[in-house]
C-alpha positions as CSV (number, residue, x, y, z in Angstrom):
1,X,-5.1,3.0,-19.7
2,X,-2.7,5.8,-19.0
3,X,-0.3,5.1,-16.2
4,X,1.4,7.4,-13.9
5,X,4.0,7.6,-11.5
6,X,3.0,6.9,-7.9
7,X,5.3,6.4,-4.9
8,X,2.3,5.0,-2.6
9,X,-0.9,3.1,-3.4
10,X,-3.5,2.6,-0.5
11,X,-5.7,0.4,-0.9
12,X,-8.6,1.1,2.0
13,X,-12.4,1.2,1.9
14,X,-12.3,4.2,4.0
15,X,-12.5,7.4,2.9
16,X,-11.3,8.7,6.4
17,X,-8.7,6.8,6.3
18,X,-7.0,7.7,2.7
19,X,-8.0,11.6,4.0
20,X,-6.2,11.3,7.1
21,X,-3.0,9.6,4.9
22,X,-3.3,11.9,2.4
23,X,-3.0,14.9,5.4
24,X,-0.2,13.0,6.9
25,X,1.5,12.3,3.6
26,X,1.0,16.0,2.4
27,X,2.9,17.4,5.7
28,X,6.3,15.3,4.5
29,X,5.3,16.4,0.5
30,X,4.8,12.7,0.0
31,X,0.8,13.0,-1.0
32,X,1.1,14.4,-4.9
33,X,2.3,10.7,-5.7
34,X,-0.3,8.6,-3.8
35,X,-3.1,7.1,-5.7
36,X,-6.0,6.1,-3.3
37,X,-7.6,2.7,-3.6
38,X,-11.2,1.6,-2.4
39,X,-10.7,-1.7,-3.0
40,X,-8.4,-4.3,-3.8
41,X,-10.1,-5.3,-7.4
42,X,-9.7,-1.7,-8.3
43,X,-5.9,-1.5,-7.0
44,X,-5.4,-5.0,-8.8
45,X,-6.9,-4.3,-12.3
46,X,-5.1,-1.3,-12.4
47,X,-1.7,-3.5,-11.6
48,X,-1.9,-5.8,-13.9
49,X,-4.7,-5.3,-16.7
50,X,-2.5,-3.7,-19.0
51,X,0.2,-6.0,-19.5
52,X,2.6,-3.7,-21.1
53,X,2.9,-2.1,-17.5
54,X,4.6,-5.0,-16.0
55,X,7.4,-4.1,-18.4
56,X,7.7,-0.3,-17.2
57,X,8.9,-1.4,-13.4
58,X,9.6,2.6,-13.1
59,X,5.9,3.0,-13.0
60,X,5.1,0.6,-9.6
61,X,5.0,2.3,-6.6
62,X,7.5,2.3,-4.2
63,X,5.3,1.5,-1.3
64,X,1.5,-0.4,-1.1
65,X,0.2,0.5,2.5
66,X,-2.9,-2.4,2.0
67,X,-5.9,-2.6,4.3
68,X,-6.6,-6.4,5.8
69,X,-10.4,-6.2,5.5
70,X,-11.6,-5.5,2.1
71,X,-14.7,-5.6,0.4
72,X,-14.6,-8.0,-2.5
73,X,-11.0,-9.2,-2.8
74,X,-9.2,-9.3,1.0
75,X,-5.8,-7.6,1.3
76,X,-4.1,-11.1,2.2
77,X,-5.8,-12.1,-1.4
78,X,-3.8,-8.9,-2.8
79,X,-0.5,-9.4,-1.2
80,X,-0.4,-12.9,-3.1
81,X,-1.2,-11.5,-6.0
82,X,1.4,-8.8,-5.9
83,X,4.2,-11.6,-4.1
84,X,3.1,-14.4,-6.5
85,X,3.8,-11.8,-9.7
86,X,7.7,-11.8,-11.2
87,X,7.0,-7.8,-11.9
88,X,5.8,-7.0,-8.8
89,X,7.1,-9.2,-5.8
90,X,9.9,-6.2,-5.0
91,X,7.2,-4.2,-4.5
92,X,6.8,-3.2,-0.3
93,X,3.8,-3.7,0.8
94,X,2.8,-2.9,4.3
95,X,-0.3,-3.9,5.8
96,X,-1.9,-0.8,7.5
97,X,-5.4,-2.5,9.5
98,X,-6.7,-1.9,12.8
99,X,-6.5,-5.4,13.5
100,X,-4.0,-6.7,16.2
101,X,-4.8,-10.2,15.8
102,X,-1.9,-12.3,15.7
103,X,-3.3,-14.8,13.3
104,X,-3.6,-11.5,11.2
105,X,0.2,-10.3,11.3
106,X,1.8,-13.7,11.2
107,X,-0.8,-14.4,8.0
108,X,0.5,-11.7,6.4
109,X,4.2,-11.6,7.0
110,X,3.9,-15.4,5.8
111,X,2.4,-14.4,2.5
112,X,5.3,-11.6,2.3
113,X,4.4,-8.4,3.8
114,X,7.4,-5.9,4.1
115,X,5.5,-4.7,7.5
116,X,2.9,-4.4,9.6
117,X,1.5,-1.4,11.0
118,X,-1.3,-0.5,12.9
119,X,-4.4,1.8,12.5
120,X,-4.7,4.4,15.5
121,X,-8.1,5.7,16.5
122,X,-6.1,8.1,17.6
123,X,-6.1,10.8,14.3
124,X,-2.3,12.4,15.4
125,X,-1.0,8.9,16.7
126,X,-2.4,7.6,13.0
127,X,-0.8,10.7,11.1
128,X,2.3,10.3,12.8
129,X,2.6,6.4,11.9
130,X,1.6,7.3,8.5
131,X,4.5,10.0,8.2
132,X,7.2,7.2,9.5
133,X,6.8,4.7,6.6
134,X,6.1,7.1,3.8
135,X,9.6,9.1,5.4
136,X,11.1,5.4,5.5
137,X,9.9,3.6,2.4
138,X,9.7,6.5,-0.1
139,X,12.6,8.8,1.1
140,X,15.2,6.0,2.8
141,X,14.5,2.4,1.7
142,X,16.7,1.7,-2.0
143,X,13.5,0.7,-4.2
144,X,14.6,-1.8,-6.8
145,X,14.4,-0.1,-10.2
C-alpha cells in the first residue's frame, strides 16, 4: 500500500461532516493533507496493516480528529489502539463528537485523548472550531518526529 503524507486524519461516518472540515481546513490551506475516514476499521488498517509504516514515523499525521460513535469499531476502540501502539501513542488525537456526555469526555481523556472538542450544529460555529485545532495542532503544536 502506498503511503502518503497527511497532517490530519478524520475519522467520521459523515460525509457532511468531513465536507464541512475539509471547507474549514481549506480556508487556513490545511485540507491538501487530510485524508478522510468513514470508519475506524478503514483508518486503522490503513495505520497499521503495513508494518513497515510504523518505522516511517514521518508518515503519521500530526493530528487524528476521531468521531466517538462509529460504525463497526467505536472511536474509544481506536484511541486504544493508536495509545496502546509504541509507533503511534505521540500521535494527538482529539475526539471531535456531538456528544457532551461526561461519561463520554472523561472516557476518552482516560484512554489518552490530546482533546475534546465538540460538534456544532451550527455550520460557522463548527468551521470555526475546526480552523482552531488544525491552526493549533498542525501549524503551532512541536509534533514529535
Amino acid at each position: 500500500m502506498h503511503m502518503e503524507q497527511m497532517d490530519i486524519m478524520l475519522v467520521d461516518d459523515s460525509p457532511e461532516v468531513a465536507e464541512l472540515t475539509r471547507i474549514a481546513l481549506d480556508s487556513k490551506k490545511l485540507a491538501d493533507k487530510m485524508t478522510w475516514f468513514a470508519d475506524a476499521e478503514e483508518a486503522a488498517d490503513y495505520m497499521f496493516s503495513d508494518s513497515s509504516f510504523a518505522a516511517r514515523k514521518d508518515l503519521h499525521p500530526r493530528l487524528i480528529l476521531l468521531d466517538l460513535h462509529l460504525p463497526l469499531m467505536s472511536g474509544h476502540d481506536f484511541l486504544k489502539i493508536i495509545k496502546s501502539n509504541a509507533a503511534t501513542a505521540h500521535i494527538p488525537v482529539v475526539m471531535f463528537s456531538s456528544s457532551d456526555d461526561q461519561r463520554d469526555i472523561v472516557q476518552s481523556y482516560q484512554l489518552g485523548a490530546n482533546g475534546y472538542l465538540m460538534k456544532s450544529a451550527d455550520p460557522r460555529e463548527f468551521i470555526g472550531t475546526v480552523v482552531d485545532a488544525g491552526m493549533y495542532w498542525v501549524n503551532r503544536n512541536k509534533a514529535v518526529r
